[in-house]
PyMOL commands that place a pseudoatom at each C-alpha (Angstrom):
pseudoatom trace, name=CA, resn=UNK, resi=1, chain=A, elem=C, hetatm=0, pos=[91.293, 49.556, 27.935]
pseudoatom trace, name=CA, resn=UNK, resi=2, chain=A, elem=C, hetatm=0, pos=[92.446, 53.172, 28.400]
pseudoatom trace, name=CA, resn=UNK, resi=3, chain=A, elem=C, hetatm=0, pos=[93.980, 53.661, 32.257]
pseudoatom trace, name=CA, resn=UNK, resi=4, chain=A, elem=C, hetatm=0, pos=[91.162, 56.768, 33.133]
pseudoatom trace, name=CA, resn=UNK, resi=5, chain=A, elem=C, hetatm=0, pos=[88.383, 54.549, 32.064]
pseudoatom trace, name=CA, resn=UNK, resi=6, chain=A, elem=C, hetatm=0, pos=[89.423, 51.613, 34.971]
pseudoatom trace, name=CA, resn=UNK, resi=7, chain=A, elem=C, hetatm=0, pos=[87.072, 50.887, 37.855]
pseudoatom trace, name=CA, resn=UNK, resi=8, chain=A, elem=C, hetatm=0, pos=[88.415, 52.174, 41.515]
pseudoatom trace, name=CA, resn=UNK, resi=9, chain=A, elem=C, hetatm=0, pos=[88.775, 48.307, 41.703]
pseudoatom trace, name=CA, resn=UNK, resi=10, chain=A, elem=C, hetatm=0, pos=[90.680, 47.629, 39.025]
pseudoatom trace, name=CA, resn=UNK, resi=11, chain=A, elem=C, hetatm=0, pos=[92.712, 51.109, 40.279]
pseudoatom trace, name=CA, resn=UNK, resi=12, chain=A, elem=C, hetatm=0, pos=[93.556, 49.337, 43.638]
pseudoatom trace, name=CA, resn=UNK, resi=13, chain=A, elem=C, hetatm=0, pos=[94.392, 45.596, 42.192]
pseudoatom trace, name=CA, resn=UNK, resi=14, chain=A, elem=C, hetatm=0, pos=[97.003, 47.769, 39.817]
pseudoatom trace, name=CA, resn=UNK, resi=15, chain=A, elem=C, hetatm=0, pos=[98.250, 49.714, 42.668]
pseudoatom trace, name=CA, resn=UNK, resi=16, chain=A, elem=C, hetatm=0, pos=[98.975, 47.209, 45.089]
pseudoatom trace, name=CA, resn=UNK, resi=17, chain=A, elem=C, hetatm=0, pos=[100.670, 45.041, 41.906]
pseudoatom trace, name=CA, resn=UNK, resi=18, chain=A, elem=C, hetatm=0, pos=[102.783, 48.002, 41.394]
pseudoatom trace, name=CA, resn=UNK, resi=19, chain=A, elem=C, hetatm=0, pos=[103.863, 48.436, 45.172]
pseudoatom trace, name=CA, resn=UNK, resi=20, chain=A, elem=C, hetatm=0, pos=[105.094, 44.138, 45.422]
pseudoatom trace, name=CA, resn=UNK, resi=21, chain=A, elem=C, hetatm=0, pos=[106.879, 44.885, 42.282]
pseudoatom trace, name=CA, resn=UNK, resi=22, chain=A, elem=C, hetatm=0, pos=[108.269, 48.206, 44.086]
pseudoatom trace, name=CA, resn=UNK, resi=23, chain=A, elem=C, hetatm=0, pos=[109.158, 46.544, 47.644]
pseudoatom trace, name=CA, resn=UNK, resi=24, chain=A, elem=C, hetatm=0, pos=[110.856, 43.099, 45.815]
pseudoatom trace, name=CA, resn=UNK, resi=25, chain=A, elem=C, hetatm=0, pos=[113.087, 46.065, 43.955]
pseudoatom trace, name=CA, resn=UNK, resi=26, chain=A, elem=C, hetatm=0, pos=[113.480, 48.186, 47.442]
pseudoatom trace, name=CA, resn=UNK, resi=27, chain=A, elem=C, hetatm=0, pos=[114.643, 44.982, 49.175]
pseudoatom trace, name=CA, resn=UNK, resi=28, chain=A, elem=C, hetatm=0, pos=[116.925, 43.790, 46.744]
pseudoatom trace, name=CA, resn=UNK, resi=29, chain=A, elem=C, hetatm=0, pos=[118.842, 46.922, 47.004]
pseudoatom trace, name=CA, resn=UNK, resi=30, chain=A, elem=C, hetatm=0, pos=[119.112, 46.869, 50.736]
pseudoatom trace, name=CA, resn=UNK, resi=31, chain=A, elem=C, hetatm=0, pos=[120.027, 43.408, 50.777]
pseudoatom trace, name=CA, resn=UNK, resi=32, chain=A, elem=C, hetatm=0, pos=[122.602, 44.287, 48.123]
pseudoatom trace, name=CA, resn=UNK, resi=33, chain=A, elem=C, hetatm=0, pos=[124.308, 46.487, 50.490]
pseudoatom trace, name=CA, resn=UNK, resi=34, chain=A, elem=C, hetatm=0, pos=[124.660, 43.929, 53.443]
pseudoatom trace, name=CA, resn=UNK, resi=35, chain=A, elem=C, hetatm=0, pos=[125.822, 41.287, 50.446]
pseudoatom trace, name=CA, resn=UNK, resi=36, chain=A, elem=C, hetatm=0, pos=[123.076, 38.956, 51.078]
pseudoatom trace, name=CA, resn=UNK, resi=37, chain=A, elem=C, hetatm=0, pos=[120.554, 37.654, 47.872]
pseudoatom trace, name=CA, resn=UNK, resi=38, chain=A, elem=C, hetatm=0, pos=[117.476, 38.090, 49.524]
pseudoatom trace, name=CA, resn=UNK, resi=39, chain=A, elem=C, hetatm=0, pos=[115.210, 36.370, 46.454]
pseudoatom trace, name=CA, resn=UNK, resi=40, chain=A, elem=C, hetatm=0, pos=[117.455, 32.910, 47.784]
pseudoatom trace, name=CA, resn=UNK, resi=41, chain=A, elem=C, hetatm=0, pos=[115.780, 33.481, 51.419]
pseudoatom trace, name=CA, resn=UNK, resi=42, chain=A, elem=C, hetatm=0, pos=[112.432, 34.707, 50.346]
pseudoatom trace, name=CA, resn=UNK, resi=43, chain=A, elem=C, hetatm=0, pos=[109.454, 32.995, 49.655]
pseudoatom trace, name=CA, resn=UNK, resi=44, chain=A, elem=C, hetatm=0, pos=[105.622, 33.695, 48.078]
pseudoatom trace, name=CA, resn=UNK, resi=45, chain=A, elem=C, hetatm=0, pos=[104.205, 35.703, 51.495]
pseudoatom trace, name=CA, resn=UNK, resi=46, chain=A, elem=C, hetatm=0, pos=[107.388, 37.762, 51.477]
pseudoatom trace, name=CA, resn=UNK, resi=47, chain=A, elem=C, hetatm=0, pos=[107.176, 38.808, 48.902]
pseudoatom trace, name=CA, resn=UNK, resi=48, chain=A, elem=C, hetatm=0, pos=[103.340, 39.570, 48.547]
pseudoatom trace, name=CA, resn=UNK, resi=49, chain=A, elem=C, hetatm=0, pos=[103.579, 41.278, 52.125]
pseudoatom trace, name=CA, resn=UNK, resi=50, chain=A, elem=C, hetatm=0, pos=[107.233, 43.176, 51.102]
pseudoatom trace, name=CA, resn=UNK, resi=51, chain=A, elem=C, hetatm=0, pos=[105.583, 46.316, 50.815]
pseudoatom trace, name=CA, resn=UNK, resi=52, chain=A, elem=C, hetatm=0, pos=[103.242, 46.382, 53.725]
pseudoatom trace, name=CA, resn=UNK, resi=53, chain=A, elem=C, hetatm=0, pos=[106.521, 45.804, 55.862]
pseudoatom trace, name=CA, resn=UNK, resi=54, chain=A, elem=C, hetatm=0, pos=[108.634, 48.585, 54.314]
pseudoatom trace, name=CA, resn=UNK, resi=55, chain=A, elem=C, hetatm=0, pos=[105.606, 50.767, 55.333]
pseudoatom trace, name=CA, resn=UNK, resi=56, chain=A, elem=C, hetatm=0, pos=[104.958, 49.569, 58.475]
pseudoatom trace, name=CA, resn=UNK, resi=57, chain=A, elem=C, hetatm=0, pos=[108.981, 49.861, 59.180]
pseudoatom trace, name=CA, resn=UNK, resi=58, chain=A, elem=C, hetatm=0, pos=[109.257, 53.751, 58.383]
pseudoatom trace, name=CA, resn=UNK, resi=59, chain=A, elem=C, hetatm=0, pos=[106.900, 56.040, 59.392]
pseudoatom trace, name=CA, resn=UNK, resi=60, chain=A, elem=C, hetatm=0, pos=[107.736, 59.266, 57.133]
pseudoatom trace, name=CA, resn=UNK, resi=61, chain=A, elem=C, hetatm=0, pos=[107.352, 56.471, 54.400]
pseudoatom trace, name=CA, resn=UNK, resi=62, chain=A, elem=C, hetatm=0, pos=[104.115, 55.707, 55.480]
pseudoatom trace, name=CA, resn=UNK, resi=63, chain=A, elem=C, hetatm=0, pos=[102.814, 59.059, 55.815]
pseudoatom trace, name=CA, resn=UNK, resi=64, chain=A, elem=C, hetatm=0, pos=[104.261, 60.377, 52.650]
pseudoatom trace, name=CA, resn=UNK, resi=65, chain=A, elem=C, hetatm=0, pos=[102.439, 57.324, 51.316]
pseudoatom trace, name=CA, resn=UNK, resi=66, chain=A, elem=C, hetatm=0, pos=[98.994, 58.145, 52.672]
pseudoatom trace, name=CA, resn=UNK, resi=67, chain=A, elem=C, hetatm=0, pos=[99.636, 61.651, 51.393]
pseudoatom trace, name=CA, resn=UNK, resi=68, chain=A, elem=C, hetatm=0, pos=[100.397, 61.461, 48.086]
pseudoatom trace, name=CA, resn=UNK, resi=69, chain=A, elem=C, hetatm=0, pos=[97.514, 58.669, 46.989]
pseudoatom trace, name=CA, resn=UNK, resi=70, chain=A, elem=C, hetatm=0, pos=[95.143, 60.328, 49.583]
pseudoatom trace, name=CA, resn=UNK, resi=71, chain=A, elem=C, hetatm=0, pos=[95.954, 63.907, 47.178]
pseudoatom trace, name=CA, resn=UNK, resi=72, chain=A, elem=C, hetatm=0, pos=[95.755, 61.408, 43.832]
pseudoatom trace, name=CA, resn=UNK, resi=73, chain=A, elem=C, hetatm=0, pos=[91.917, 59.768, 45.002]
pseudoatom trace, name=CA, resn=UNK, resi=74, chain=A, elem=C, hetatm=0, pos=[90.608, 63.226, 45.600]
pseudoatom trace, name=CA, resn=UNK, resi=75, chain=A, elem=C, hetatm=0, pos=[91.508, 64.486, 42.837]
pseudoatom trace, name=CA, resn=UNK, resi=76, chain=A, elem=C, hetatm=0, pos=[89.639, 61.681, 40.637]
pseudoatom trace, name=CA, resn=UNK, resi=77, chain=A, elem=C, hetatm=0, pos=[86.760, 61.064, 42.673]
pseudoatom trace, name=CA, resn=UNK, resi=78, chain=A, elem=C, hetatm=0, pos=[85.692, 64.727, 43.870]
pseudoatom trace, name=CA, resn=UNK, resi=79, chain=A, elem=C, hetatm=0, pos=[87.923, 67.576, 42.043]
pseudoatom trace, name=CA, resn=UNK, resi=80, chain=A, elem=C, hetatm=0, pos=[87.929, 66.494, 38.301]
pseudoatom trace, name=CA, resn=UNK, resi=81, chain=A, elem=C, hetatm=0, pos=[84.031, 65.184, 38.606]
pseudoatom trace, name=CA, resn=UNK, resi=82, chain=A, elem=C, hetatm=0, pos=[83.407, 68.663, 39.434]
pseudoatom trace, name=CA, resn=UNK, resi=83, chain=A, elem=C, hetatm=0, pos=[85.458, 70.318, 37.477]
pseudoatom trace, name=CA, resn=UNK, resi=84, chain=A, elem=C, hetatm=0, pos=[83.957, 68.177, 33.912]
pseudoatom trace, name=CA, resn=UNK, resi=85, chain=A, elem=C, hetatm=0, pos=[80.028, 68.615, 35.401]
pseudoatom trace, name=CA, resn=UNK, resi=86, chain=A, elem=C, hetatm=0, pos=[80.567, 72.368, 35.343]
pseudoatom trace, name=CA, resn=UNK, resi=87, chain=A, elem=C, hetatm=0, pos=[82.375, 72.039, 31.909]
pseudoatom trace, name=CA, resn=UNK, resi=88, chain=A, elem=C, hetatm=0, pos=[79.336, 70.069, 30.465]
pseudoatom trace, name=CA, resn=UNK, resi=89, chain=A, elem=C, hetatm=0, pos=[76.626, 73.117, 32.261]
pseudoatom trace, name=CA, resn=UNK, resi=90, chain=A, elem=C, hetatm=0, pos=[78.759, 75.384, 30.086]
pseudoatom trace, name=CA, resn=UNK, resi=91, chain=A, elem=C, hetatm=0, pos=[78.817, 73.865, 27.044]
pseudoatom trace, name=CA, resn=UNK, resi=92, chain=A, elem=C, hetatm=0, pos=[74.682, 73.010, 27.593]
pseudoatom trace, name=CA, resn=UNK, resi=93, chain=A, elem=C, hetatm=0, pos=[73.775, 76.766, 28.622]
pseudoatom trace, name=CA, resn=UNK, resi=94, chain=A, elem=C, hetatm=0, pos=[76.324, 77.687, 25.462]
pseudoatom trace, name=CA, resn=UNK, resi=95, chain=A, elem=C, hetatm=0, pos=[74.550, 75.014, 22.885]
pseudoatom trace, name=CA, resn=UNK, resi=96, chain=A, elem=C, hetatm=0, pos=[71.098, 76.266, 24.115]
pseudoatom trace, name=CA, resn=UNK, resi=97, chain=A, elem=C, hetatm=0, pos=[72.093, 80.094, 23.682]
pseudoatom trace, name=CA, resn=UNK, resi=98, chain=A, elem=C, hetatm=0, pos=[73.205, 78.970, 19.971]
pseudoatom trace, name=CA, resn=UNK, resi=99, chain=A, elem=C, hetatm=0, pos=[76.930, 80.046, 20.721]
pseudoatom trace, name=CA, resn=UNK, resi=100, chain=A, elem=C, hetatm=0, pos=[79.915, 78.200, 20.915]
pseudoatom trace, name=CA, resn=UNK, resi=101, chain=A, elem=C, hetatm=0, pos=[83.009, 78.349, 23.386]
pseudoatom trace, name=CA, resn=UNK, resi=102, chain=A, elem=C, hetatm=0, pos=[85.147, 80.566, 22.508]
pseudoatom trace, name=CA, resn=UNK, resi=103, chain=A, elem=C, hetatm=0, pos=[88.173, 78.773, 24.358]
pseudoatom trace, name=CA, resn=UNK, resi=104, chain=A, elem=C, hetatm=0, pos=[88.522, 75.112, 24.084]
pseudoatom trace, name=CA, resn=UNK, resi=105, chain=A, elem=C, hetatm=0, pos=[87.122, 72.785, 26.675]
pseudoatom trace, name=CA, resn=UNK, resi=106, chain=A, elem=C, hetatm=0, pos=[89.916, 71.701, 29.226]
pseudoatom trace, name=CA, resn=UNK, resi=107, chain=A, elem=C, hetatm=0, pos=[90.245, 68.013, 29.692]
pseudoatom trace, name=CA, resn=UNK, resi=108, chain=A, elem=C, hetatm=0, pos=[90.853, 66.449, 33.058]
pseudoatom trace, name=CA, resn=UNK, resi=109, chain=A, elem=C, hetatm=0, pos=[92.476, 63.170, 32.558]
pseudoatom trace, name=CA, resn=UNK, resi=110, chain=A, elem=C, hetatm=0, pos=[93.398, 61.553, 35.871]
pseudoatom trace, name=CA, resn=UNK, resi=111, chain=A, elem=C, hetatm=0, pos=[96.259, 59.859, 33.964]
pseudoatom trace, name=CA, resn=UNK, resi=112, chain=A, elem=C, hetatm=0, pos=[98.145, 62.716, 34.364]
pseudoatom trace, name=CA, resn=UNK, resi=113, chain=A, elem=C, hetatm=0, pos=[98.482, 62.547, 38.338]
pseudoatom trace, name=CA, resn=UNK, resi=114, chain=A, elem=C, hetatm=0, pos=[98.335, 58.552, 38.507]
pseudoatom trace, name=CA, resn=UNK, resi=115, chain=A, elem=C, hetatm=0, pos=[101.928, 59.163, 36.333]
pseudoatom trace, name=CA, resn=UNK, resi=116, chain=A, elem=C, hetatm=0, pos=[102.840, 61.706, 39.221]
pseudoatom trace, name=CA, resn=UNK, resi=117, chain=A, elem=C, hetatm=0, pos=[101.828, 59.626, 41.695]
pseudoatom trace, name=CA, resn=UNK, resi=118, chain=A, elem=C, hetatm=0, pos=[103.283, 56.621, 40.462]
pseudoatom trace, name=CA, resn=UNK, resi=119, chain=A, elem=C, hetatm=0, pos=[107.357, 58.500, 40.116]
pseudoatom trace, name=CA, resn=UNK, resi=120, chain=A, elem=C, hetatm=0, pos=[106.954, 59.798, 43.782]
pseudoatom trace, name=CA, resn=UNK, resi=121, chain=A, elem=C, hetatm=0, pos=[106.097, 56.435, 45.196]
pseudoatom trace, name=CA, resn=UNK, resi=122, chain=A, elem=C, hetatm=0, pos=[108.880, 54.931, 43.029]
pseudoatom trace, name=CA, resn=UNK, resi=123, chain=A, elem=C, hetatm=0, pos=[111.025, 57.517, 44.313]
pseudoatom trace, name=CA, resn=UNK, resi=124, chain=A, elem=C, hetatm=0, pos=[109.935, 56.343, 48.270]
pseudoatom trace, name=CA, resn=UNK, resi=125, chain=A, elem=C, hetatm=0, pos=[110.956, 53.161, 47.696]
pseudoatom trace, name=CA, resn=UNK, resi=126, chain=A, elem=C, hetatm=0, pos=[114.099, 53.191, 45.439]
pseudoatom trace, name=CA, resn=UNK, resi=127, chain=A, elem=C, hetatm=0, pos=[114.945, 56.048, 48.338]
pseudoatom trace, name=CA, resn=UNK, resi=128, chain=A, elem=C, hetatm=0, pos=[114.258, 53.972, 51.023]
pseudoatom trace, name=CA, resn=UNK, resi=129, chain=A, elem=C, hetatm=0, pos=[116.251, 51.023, 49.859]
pseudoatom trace, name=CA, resn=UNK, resi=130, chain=A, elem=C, hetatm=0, pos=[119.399, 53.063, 49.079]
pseudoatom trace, name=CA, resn=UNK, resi=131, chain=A, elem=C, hetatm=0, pos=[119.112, 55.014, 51.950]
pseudoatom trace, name=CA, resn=UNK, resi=132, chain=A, elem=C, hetatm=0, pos=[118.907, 51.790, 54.779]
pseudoatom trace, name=CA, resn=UNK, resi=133, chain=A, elem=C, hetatm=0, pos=[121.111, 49.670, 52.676]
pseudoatom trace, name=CA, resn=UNK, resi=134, chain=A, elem=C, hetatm=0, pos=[124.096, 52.639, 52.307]
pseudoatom trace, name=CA, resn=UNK, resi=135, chain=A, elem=C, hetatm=0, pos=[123.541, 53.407, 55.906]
pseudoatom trace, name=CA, resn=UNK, resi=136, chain=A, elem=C, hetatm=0, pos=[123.909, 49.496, 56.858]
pseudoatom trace, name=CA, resn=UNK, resi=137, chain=A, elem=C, hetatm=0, pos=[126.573, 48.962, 54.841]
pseudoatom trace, name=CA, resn=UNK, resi=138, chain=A, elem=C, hetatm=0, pos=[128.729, 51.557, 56.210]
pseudoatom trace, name=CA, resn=UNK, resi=139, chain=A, elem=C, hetatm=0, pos=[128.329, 50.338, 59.868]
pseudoatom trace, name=CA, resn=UNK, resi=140, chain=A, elem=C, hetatm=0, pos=[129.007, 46.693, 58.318]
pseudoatom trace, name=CA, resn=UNK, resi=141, chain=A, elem=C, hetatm=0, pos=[132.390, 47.589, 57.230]
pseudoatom trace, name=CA, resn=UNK, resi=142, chain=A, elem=C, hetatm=0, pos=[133.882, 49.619, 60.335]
pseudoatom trace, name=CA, resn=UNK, resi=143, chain=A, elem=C, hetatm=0, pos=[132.314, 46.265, 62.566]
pseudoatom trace, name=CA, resn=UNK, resi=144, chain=A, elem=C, hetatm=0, pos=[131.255, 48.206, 65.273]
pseudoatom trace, name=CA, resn=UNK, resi=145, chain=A, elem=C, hetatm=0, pos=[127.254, 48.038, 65.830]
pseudoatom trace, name=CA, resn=UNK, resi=146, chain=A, elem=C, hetatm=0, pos=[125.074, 49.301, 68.356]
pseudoatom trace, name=CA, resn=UNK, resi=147, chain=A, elem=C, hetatm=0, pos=[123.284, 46.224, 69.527]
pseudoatom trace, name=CA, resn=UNK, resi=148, chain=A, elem=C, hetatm=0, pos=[119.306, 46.147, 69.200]
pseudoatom trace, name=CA, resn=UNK, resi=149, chain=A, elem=C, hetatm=0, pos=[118.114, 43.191, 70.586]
pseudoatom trace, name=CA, resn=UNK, resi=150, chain=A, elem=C, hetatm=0, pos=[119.222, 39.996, 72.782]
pseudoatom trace, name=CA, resn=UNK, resi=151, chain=A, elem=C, hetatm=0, pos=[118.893, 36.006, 70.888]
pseudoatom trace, name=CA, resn=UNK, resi=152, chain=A, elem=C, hetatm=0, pos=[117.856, 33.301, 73.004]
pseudoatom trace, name=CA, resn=UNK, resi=153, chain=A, elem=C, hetatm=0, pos=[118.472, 30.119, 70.992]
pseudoatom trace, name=CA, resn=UNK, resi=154, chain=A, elem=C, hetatm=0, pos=[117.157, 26.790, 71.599]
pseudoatom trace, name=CA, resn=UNK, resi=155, chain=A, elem=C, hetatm=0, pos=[120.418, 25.432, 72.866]
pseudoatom trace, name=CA, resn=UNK, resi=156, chain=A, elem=C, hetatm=0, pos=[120.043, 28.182, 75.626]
pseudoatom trace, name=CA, resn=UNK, resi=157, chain=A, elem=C, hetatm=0, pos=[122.739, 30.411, 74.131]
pseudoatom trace, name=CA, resn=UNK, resi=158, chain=A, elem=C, hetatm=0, pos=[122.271, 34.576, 74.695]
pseudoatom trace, name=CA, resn=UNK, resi=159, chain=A, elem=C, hetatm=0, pos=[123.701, 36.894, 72.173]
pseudoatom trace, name=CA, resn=UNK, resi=160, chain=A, elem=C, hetatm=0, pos=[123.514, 40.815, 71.921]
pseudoatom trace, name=CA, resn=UNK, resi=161, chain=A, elem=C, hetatm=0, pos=[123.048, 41.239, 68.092]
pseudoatom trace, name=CA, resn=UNK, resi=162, chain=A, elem=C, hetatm=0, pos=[122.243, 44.388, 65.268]
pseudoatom trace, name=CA, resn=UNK, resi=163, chain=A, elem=C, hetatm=0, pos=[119.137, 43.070, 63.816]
pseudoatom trace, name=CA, resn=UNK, resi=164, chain=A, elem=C, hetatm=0, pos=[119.673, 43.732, 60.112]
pseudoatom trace, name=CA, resn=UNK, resi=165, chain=A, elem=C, hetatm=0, pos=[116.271, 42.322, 58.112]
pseudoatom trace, name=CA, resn=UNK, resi=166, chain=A, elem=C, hetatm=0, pos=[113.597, 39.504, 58.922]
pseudoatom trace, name=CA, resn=UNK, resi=167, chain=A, elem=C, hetatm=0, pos=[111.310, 37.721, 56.918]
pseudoatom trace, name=CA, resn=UNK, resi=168, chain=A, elem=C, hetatm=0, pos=[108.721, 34.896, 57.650]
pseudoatom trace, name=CA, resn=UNK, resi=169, chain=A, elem=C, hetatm=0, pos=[111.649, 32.059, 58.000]
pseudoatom trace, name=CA, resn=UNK, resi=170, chain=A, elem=C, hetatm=0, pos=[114.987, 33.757, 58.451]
pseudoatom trace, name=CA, resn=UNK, resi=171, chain=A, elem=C, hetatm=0, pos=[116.403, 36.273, 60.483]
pseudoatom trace, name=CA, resn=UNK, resi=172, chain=A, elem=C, hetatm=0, pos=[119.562, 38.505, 59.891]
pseudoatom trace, name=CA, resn=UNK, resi=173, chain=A, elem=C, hetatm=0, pos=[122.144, 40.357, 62.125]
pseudoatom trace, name=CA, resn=UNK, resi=174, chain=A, elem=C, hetatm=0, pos=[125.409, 41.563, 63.071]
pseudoatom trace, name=CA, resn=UNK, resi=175, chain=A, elem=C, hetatm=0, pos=[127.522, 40.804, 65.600]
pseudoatom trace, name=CA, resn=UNK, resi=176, chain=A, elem=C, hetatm=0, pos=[129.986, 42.963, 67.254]
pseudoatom trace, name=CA, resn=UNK, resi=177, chain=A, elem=C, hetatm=0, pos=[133.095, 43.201, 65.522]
pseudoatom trace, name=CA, resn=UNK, resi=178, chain=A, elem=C, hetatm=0, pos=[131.731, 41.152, 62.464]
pseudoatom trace, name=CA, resn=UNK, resi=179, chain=A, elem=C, hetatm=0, pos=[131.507, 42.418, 58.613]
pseudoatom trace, name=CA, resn=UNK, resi=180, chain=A, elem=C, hetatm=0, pos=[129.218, 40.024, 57.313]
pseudoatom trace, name=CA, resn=UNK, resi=181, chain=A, elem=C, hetatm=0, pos=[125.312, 39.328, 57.962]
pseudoatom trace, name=CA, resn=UNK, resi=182, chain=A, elem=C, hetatm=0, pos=[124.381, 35.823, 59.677]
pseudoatom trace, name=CA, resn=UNK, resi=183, chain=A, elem=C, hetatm=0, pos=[121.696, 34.802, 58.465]
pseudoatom trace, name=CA, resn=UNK, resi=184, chain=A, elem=C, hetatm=0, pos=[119.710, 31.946, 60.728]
pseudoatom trace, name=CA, resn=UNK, resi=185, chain=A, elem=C, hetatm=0, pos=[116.134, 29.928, 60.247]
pseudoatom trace, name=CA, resn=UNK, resi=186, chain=A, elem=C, hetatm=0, pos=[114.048, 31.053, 62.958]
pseudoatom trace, name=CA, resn=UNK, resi=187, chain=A, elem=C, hetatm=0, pos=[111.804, 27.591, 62.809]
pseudoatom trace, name=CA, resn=UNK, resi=188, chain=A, elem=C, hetatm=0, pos=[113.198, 25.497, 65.727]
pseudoatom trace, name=CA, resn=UNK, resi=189, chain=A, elem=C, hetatm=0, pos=[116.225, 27.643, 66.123]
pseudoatom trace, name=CA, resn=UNK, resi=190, chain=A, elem=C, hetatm=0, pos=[115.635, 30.632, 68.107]
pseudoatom trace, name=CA, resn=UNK, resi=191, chain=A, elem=C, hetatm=0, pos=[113.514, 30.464, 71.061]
pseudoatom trace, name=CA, resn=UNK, resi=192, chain=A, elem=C, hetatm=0, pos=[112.933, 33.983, 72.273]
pseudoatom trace, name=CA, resn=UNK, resi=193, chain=A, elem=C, hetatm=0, pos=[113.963, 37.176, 70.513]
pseudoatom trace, name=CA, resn=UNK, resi=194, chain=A, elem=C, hetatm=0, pos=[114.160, 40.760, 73.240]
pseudoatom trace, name=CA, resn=UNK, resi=195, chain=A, elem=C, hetatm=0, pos=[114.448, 44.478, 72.297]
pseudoatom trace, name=CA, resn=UNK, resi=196, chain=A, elem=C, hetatm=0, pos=[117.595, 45.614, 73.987]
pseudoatom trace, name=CA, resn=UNK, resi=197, chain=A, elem=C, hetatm=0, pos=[116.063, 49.473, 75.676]
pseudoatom trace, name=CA, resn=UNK, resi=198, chain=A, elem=C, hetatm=0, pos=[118.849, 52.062, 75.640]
pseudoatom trace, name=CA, resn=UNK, resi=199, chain=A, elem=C, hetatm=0, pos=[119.312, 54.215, 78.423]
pseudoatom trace, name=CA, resn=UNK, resi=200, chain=A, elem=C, hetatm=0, pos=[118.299, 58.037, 76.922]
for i in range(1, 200): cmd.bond("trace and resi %d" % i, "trace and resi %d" % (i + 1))
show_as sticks, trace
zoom trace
């Protein structure tokens, strides 16, 4: 089945099959960076929901997002349908004059931009995951973090922490002065977790 002939459907269940792959490939290279195996801590909702979160997490990914496959649908559903109706009046007003186009008639395959489409959201996300994770890593290996939020455990312990990545059952962080992410269930093991607001 050629990719142009595809129902907007079948266009959307391939898209969003494309983006998992694409956020399972963005989060292994973050998670690279901080030296953690993230496919050990993941399970199936993380990684069906991996994308949704690295677009919910960054807004110029978001919007660069909504851009590029807003431009993409237009294209196939209003400016090639145009552009192939007044082809065919052409080619009818030509046939019915008993002449023939002189010039070729131009073919507007939506392939063509899907392929475009497809590199620049690759692009995003490889971009996105070397970007974090190199930006991460650096502050890993000096040990000295700006802390983001305050654990309350179920022991009652408090700790000031660099929130690093979360999923649906574990959470990871830095603490001051350490080089390597702790990684903790958050089922039965922290109790309350609080933004820490910096003074501007």
């Amino acid at each position: 089945m050629k990719l142009h002939k595809l129902s907007l459907q079948e266009y959307l269940s391939l898209g969003y099959v494309y983006l998992i792959i694409l956020g399972i490939i963005s989060d292994v290279i973050y998670y690279k960076f901080l030296g953690v195996d993230i496919l050990n801590y993941a399970n199936i909702l993380d990684v069906l929901i991996s994308p949704v979160n690295i677009l919910a997490h960054d807004a110029r990914s978001f919007f660069f997002f909504l851009a590029t496959t807003g431009f993409v649908f237009y294209l196939m559903i209003k400016v090639f349908p145009r552009m192939q109706a007044k082809q065919q009046i052409q080619e009818q007003a030509a046939a019915a004059a008993g002449e023939t186009l002189t010039t070729p008639a131009p073919q507007f395959d939506n392939s063509g931009w899907i392929n475009v489409s497809l590199v620049m959201i690759l692009a995003m996300f490889l971009g996105y995951g070397i970007g974090k994770g190199a930006k991460t890593g650096a502050s890993m290996r000096t040990g000295v973090h700006q802390m983001t939020h305050l654990l309350q455990f179920t022991d009652q312990q408090v700790r000031e922490v660099k929130i690093v990545g979360q999923n649906s059952t574990y959470l990871f962080y830095l603490v001051e002065g350490q080089k390597e992410v702790t990684i903790t269930p958050i089922a039965d093991n922290i109790r309350e977790i609080r933004k820490i607001h910096t003074a501007k």
